[in-house]
MIVEXRO-283235 format. One line per field, with one value per residue: residue number from 1; residue in three letters; x, y, z of N, C-alpha, C, O, CB in turn. Coordinates in pm, whole numbers, plus 50000, padded with zeros to 5 digits. Each point is the difference from the previous one (the first is absolute). Glycine has a CB too. Layout:
BEGIN
k <- c(NUM; ...) .
r <- c(ala; ...) .
nu <- c(X; ...) .
nv <- c(Y; ...) .
nw <- c(Z; ...) .
cau <- c(X; ...) .
cav <- c(Y; ...) .
caw <- c(Z; ...) .
cu <- c(X; ...) .
cv <- c(Y; ...) .
cw <- c(Z; ...) .
ou <- c(X; ...) .
ov <- c(Y; ...) .
ow <- c(Z; ...) .
cbu <- c(X; ...) .
cbv <- c(Y; ...) .
cbw <- c(Z; ...) .
This chain:
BEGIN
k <- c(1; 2; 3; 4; 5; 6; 7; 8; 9; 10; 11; 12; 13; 14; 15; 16; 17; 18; 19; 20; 21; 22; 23; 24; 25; 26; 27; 28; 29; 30; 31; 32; 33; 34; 35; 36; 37; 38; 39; 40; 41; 42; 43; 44; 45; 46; 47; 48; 49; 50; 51; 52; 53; 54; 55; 56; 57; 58; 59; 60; 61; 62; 63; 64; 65; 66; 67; 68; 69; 70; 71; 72; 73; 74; 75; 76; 77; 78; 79; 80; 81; 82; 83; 84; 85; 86; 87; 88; 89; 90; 91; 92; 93; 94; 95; 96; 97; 98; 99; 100; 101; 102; 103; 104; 105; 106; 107; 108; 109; 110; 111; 112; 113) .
r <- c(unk; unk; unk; unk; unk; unk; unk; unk; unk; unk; unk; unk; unk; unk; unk; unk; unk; unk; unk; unk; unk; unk; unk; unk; unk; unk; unk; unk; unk; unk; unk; unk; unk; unk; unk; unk; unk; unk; unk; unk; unk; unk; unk; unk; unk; unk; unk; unk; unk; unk; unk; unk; unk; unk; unk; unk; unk; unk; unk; unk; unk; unk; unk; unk; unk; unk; unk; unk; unk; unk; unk; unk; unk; unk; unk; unk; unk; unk; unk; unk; unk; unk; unk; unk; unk; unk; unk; unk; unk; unk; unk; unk; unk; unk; unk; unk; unk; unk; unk; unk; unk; unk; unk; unk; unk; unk; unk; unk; unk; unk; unk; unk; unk) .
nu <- c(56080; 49823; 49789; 49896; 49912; 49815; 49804; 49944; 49878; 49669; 49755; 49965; 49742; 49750; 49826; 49876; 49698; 49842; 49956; 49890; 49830; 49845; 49885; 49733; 49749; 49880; 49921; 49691; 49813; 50279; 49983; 49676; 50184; 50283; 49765; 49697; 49991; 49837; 49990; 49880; 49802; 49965; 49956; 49669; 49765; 50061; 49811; 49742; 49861; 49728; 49854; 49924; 49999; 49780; 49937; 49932; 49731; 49991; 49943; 50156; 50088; 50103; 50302; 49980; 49787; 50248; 50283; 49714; 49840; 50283; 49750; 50107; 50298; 49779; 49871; 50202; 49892; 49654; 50148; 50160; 49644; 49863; 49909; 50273; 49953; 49904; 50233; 49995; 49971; 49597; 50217; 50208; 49716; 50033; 50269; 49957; 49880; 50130; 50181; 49758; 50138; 49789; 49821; 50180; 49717; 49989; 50092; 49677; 50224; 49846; 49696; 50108; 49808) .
nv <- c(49740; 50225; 49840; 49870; 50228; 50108; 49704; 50127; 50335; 49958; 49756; 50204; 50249; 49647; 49882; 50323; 50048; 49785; 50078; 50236; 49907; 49838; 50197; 50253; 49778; 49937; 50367; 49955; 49734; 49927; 49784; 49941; 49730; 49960; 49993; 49865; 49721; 50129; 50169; 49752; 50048; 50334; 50011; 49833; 50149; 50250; 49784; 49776; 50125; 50208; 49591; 50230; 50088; 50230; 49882; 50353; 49781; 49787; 50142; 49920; 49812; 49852; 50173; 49641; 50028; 50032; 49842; 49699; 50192; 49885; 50291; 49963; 50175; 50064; 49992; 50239; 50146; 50036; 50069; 50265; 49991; 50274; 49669; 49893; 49719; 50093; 49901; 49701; 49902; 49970; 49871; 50327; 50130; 49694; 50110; 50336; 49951; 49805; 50339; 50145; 49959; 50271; 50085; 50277; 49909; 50066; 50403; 49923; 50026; 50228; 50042; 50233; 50097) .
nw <- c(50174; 49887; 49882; 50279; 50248; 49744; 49961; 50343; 49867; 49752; 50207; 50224; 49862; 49885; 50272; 50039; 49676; 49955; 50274; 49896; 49861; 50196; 50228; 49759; 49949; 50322; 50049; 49752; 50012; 49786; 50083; 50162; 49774; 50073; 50306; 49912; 49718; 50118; 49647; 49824; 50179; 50002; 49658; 50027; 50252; 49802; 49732; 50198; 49647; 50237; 49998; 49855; 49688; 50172; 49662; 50082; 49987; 50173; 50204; 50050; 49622; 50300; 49766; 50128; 49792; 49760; 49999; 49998; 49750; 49833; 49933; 49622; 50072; 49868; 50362; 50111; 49838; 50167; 50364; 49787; 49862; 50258; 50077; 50195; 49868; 49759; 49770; 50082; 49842; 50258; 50079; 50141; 50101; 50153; 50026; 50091; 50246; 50128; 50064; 50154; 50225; 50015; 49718; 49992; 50235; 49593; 50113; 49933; 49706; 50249; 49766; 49823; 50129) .
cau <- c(49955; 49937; 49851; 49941; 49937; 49952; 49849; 49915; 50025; 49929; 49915; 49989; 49894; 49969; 49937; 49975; 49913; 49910; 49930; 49908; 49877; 49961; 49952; 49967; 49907; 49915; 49978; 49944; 49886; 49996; 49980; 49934; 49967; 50118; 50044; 49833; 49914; 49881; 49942; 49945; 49900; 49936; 49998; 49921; 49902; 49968; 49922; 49874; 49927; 49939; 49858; 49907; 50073; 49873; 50000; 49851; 49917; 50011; 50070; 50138; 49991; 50136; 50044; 50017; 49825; 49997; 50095; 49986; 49892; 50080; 49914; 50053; 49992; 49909; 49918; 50064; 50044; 49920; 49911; 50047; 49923; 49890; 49939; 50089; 49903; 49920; 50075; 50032; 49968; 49927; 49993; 50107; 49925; 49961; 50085; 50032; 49943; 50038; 50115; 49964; 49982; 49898; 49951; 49989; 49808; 49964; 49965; 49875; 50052; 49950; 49936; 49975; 49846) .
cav <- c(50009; 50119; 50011; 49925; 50081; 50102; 49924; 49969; 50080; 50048; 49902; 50023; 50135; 49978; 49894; 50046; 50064; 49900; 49965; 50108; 49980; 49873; 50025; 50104; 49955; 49929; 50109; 50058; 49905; 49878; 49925; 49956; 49888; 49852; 49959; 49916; 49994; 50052; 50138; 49955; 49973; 50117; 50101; 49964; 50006; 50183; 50059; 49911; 50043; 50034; 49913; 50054; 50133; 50049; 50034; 50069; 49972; 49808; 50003; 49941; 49830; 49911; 50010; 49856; 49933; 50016; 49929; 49850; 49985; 50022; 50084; 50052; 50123; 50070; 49994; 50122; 50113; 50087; 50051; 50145; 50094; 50070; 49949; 49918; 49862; 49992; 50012; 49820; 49878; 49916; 49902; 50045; 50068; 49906; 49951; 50120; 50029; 49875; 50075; 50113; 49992; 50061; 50022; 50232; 50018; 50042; 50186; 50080; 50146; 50088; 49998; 50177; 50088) .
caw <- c(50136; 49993; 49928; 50064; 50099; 49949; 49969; 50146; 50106; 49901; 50027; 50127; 50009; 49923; 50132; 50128; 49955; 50023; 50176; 50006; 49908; 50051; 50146; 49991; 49902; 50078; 50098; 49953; 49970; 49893; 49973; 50112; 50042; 50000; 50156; 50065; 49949; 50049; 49949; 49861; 50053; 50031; 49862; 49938; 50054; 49999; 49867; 49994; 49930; 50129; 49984; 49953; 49948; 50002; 49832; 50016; 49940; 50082; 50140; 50061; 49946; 50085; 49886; 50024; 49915; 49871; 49923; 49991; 49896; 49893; 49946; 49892; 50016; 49926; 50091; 50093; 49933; 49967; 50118; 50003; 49892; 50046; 50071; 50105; 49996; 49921; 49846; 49976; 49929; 50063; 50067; 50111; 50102; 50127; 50108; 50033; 50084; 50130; 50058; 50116; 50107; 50042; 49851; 50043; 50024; 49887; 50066; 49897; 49923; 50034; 49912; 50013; 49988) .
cu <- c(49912; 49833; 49874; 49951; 49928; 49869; 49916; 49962; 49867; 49843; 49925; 49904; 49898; 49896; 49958; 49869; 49893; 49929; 49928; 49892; 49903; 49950; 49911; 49838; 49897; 49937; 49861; 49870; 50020; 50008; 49947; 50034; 50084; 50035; 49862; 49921; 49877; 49950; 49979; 49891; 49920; 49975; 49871; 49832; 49966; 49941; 49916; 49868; 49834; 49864; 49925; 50006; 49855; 49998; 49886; 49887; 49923; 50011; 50113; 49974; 50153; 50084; 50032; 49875; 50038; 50123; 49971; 49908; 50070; 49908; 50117; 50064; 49942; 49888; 50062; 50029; 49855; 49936; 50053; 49913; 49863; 49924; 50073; 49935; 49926; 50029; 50061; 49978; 49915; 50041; 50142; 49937; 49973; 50123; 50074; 49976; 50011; 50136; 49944; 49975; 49908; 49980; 49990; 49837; 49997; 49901; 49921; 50084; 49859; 49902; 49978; 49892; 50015) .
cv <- c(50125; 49999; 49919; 50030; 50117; 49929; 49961; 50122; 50049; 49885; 50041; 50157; 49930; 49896; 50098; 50105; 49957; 49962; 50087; 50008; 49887; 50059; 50162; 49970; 49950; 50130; 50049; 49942; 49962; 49886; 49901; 49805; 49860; 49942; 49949; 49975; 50040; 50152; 49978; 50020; 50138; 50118; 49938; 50002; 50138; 49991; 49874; 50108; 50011; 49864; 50051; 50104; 50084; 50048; 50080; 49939; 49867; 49999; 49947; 49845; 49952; 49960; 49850; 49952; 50031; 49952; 49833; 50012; 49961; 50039; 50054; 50142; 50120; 49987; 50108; 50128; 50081; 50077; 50122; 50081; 50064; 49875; 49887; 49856; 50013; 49999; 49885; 49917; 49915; 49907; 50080; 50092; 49896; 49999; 50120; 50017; 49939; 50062; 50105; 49983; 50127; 50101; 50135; 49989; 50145; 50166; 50004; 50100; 50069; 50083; 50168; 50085; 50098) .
cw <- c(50023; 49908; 50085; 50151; 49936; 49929; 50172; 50020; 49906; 50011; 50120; 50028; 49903; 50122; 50080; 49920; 49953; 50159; 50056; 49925; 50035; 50157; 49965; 49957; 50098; 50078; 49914; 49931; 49858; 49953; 50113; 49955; 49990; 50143; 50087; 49880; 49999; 49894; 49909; 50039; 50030; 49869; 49922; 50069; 49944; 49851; 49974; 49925; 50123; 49936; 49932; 49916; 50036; 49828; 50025; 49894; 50032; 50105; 50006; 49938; 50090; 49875; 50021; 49922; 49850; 49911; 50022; 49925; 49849; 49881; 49863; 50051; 49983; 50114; 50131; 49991; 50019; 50127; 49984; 49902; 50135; 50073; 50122; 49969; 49873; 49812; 49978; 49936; 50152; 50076; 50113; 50080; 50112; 50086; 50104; 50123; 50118; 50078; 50080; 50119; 50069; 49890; 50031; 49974; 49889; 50066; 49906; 49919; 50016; 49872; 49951; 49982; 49889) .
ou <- c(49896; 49885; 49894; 49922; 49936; 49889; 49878; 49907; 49919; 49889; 49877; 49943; 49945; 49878; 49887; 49922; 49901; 49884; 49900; 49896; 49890; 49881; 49917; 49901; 49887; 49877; 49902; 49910; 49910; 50003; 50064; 50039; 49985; 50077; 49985; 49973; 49930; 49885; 50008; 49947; 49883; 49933; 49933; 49902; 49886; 49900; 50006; 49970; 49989; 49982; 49975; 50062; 49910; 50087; 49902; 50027; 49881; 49914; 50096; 49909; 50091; 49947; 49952; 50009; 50012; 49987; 50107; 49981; 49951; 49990; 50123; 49957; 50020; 49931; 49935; 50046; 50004; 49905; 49913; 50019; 49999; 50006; 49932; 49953; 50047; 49923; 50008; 50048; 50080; 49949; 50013; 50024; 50040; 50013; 50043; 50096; 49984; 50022; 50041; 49899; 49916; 50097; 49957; 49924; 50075; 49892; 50024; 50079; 49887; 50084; 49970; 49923; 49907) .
ov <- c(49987; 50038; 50053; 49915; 50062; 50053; 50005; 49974; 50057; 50043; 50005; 50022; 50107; 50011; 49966; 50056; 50072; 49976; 49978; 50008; 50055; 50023; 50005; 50061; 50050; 49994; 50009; 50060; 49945; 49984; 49925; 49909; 49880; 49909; 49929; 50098; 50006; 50042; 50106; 50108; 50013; 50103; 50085; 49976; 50030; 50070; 49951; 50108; 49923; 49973; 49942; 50099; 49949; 50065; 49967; 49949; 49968; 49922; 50010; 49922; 50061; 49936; 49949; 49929; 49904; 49956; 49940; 49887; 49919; 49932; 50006; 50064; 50107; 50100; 50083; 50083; 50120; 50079; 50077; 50121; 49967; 49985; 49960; 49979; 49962; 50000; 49966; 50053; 49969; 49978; 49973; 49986; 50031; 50032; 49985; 50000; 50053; 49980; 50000; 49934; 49957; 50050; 50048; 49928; 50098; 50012; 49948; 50063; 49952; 50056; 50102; 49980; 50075) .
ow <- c(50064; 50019; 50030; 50044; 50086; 49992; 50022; 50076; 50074; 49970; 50009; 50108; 49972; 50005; 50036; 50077; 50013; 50032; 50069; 50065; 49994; 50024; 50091; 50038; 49996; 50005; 50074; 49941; 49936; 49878; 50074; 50074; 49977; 50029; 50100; 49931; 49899; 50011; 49937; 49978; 49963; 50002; 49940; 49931; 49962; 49982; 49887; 50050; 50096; 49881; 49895; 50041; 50067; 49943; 50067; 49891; 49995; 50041; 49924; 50031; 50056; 49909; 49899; 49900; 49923; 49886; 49989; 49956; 49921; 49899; 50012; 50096; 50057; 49978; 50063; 50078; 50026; 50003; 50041; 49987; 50118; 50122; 50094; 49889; 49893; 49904; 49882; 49899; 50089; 50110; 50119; 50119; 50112; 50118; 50114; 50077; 50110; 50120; 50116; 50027; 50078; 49943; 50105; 49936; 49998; 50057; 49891; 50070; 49986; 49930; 50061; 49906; 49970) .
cbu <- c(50311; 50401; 50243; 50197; 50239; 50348; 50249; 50212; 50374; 50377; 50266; 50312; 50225; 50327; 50268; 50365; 50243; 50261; 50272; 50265; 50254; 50308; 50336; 50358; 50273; 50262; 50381; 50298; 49923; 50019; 50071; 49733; 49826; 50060; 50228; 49985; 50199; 50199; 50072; 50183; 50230; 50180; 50360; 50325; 50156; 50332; 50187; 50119; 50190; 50103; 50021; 49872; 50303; 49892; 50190; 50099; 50243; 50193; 49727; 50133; 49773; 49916; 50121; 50121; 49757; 49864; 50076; 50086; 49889; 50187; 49698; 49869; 50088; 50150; 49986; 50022; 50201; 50069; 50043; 50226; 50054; 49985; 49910; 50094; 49910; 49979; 50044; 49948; 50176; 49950; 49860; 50174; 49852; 49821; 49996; 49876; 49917; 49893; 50112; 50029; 50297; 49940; 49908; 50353; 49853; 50115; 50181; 49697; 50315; 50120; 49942; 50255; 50032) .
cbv <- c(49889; 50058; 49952; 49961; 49870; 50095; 49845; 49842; 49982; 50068; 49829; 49819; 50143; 50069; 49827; 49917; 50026; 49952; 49920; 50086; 50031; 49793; 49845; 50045; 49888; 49756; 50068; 50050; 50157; 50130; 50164; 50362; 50253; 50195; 50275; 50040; 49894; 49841; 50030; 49737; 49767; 49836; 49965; 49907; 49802; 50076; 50224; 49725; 49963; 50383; 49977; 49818; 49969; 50016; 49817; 50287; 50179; 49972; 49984; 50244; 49960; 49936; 50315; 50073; 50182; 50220; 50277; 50011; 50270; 49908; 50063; 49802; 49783; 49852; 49651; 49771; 49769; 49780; 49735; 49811; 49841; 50221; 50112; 50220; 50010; 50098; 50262; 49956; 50028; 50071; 49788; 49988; 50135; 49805; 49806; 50070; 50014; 49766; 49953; 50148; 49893; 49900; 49738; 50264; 49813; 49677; 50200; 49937; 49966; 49923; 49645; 49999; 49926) .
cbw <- c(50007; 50002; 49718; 49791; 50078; 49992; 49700; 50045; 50063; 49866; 49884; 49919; 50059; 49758; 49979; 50099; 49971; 49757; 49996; 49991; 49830; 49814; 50079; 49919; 49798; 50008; 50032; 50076; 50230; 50125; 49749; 49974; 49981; 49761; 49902; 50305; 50098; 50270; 50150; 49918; 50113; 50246; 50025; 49963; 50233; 50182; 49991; 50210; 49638; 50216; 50281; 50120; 49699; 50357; 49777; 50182; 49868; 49831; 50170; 50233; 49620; 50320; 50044; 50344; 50276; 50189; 50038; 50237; 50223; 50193; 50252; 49739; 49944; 49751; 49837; 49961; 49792; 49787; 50129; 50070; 49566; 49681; 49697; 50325; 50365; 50339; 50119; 50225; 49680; 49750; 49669; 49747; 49717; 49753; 49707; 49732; 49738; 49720; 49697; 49835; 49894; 50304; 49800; 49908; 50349; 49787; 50208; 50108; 49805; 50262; 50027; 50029; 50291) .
């Protein structure tokens, strides 16, 4: 008889610490998304990849345009070199260019006397 209140009485702080935990947990936002679906939806808007990148040398390309070209990587690779575009392979430079959306205007270097 004894032991067996001493198993309830041991169940009975074992429940009330869990409840605490649980109710402490919801207070502190852990666990948004088991009560609104709605915050998937809001996590995935926040790391939406941006439309326009600016690559120097190119300007502003539309990364949606360029990930449907399914351009080589050796073609992506050569916009981070010096000449950018102009280092491509012809026929991906074409399609290249159909992605820019506004083209960097080309600064005079300053010449030296």
């Amino acid at each position: 008889m004894l032991l067996a209140a001493l198993f309830f009485l041991l169940w009975i702080f074992i429940g009330i610490f869990v409840s605490l935990f649980i109710v402490q947990g919801v207070r502190q936002g852990l666990f948004p998304g088991l009560f609104s679906g709605s915050v998937q939806g809001a996590s995935s808007n926040a790391s939406a990849p941006p439309s326009d990148v600016s690559i120097p040398g190119v300007g502003k390309v539309n990364v949606d345009c360029v990930n449907k070209l399914n351009l080589s990587q050796d073609s992506l690779s050569k916009l981070s070199q010096p000449n950018g575009v102009n280092s491509m392979p012809a026929e991906d430079k074409v399609k290249f260019e159909s992605c820019i959306t506004q083209k960097e205007s080309a600064t005079p270097s300053a010449s030296p006397s």
